[in-house]
Structure formats: C-alpha cells, structure tokens
C-alpha positions as CSV (number, residue, x, y, z in Angstrom):
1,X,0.0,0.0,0.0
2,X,2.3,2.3,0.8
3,X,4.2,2.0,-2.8
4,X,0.7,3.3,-4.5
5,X,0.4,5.6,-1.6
6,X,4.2,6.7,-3.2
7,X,3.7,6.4,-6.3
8,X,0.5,8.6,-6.4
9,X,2.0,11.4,-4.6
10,X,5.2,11.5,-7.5
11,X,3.3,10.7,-10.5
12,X,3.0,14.3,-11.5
13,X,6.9,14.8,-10.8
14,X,7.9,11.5,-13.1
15,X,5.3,12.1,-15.8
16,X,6.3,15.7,-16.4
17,X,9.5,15.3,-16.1
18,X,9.5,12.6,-18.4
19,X,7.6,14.9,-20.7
20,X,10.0,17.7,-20.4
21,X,12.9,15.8,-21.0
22,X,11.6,14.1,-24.0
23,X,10.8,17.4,-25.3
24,X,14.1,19.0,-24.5
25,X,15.8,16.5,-26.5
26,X,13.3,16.7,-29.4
27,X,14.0,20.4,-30.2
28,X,17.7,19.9,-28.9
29,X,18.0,17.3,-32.4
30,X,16.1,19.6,-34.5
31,X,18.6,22.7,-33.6
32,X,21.1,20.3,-34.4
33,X,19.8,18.9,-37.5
34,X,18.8,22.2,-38.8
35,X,22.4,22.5,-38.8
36,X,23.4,19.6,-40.9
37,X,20.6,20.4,-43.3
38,X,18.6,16.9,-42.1
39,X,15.8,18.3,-40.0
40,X,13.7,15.3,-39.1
41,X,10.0,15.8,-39.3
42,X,9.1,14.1,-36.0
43,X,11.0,16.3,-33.5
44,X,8.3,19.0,-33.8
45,X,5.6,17.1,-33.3
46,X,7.3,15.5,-30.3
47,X,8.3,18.4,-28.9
48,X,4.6,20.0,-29.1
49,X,2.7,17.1,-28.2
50,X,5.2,16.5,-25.1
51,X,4.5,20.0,-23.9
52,X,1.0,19.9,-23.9
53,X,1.6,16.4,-21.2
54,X,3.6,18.8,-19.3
55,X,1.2,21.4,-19.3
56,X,-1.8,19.6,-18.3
57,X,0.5,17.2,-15.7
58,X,1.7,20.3,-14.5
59,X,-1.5,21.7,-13.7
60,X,-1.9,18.7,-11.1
61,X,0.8,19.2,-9.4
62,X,0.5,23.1,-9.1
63,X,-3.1,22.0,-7.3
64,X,-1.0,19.6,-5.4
65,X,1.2,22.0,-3.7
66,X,-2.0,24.7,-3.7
67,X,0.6,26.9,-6.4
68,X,-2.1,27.7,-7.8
69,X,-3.0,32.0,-7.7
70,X,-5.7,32.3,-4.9
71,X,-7.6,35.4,-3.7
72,X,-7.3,35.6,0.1
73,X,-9.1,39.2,0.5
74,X,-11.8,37.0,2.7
75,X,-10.0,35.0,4.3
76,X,-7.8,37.7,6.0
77,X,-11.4,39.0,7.9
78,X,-11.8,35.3,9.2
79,X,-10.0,32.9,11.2
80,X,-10.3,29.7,12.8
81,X,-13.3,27.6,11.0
82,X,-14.9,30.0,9.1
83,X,-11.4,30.7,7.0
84,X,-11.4,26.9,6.6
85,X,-15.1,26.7,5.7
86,X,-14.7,29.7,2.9
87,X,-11.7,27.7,1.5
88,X,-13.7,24.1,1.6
89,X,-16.3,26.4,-0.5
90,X,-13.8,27.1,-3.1
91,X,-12.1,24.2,-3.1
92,X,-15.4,22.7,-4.1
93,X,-16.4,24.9,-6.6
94,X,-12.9,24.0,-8.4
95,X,-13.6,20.5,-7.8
96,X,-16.5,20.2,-9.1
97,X,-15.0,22.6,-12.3
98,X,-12.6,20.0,-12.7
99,X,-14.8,17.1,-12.9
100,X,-17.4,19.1,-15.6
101,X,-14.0,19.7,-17.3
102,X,-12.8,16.0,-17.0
103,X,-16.9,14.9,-18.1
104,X,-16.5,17.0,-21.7
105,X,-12.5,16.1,-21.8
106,X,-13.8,12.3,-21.9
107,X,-17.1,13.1,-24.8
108,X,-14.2,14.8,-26.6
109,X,-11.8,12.1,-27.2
110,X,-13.4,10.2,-30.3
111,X,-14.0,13.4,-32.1
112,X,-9.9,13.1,-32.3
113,X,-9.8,9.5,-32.9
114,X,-9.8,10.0,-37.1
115,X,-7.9,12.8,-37.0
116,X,-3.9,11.9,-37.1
117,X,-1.0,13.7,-36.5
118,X,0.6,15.0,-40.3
119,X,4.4,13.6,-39.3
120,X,4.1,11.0,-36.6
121,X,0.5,9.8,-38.4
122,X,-0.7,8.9,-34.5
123,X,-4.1,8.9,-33.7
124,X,-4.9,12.4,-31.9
125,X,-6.5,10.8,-28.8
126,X,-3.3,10.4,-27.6
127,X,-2.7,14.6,-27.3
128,X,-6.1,14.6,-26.1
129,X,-6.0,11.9,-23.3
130,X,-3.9,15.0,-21.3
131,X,-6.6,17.1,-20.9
132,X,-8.5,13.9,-19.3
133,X,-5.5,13.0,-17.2
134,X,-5.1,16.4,-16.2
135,X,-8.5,17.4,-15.6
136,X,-8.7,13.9,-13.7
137,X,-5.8,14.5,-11.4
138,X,-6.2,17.8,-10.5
139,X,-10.0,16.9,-8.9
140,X,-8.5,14.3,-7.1
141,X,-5.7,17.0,-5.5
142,X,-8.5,19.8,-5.2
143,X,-11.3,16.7,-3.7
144,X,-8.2,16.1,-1.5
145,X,-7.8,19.5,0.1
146,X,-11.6,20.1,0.6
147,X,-11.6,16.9,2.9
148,X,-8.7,18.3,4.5
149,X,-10.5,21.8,5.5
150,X,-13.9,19.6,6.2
151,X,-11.4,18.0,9.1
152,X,-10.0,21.3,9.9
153,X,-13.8,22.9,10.6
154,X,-14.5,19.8,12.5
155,X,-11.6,20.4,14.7
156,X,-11.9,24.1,14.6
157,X,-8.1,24.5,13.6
158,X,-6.7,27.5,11.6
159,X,-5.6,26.3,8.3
C-alpha cells in the first residue's frame, strides 16, 4: 500500500519530467539537425505534443502543492473555522470545475480519434488523453484539500 500511496503522490513529478525531458531532446535534435541540413519531421511534433503532457500534468501538481493563484481578501477577515469553511467552499467549486471539465474532456476524445498527426500519423486521442488526465488528477488534488478543510472545521483549527 504504501508503494501506491508513493507512487500517487510523485506521479506528477515522473510524468512531467519525463515529458519535459523528451521534449528537450526533441527540439535539442532539430537545432542540431537544422544545422546539418537533415531536419527530421518528427521532433516538432514530439516536442509539441510533449509540452501539452507537461502542461496539463503540471496543472496537477500546481493544485497539489495549492501553487495555484488564490484570492485571500476574505480570508484575511476570518479565522479559525470560518477561513477553513470559505476555503472548503472554493475548493469545491474548483472540484466540481474540474470534474465538468474531466466529463467534456472524456465526450471529446473520439472526435480526435480519425484525426492523425501530419508527421508521426498517430491517432490524436493520444494529445487529447492529457486534458483527461489532467483534468482527472487535479479533482482528485482539489477533492483532497476540501476533505482536508472539512477536518479542519470539524476540529476548529486555523488552516
């Protein structure tokens, strides 16, 4: 258990920085094969396709770490459980934005199913599969932090 546990706490780390490497080193090859005259076709496509991965794995870990830009002009007037009940409120609302956005992220993946990449000819699905990852993992981080305020206003603890 504890090696899911692990593993679902770094998979934003591994995955993007899998996907940041890989496109490092596909527009590292095209520089240098620019220079030789041989510019391979693929390395753009890799390189585009591996930033939208980081992008949307990205987003998941920024709601992870709470990175992501917050308004705190409320919460400065409250304290104790009412700060942690205005943040379980906005927590929720992203939740729940996150899981209409992973609900029309999932109806959108067989309009991309014909269409195919011009260089790498792979099925689109697999660009769009990010946003349903993404959208996916970040509800889970954001469900995460509301039950973590519900348990804060139960104890009556400052978050």
């Amino acid at each position: 258990m504890k090696i899911l546990k692990y593993i679902f706490d770094n998979i934003e780390e591994w995955c993007s920085g899998f996907f940041f490497c890989l496109m490092s080193i596909a527009v590292a090859t095209q520089i240098i094969t620019r220079f030789t005259g041989t510019s391979f076709m693929y390395t753009e496509e890799i390189a585009r396709y591996s930033y939208i991965w980081v992008a949307f794995f990205c987003m998941s870990m920024a709601e992870k770490r709470r990175a992501h830009f917050n308004v705190i002009v409320f919460t400065i007037f409250l304290k104790g459980r009412g700060e942690a009940a205005l943040e379980f409120i906005a927590d929720l609302i992203c939740a729940f934005v996150f899981i209409y956005l992973f609900y029309w992220s999932i109806r959108f993946i067989p309009f991309n199913h014909v269409n195919l990449s011009p260089a790498m000819r792979i099925p689109l699905t697999c660009i769009s599969a990010s946003l349903t990852v993404g959208f996916f993992l970040s509800f889970i981080r954001r469900s995460y932090h509301a039950v973590g305020h519900v348990k804060q206003i139960a104890k009556g603890v400052s978050p």
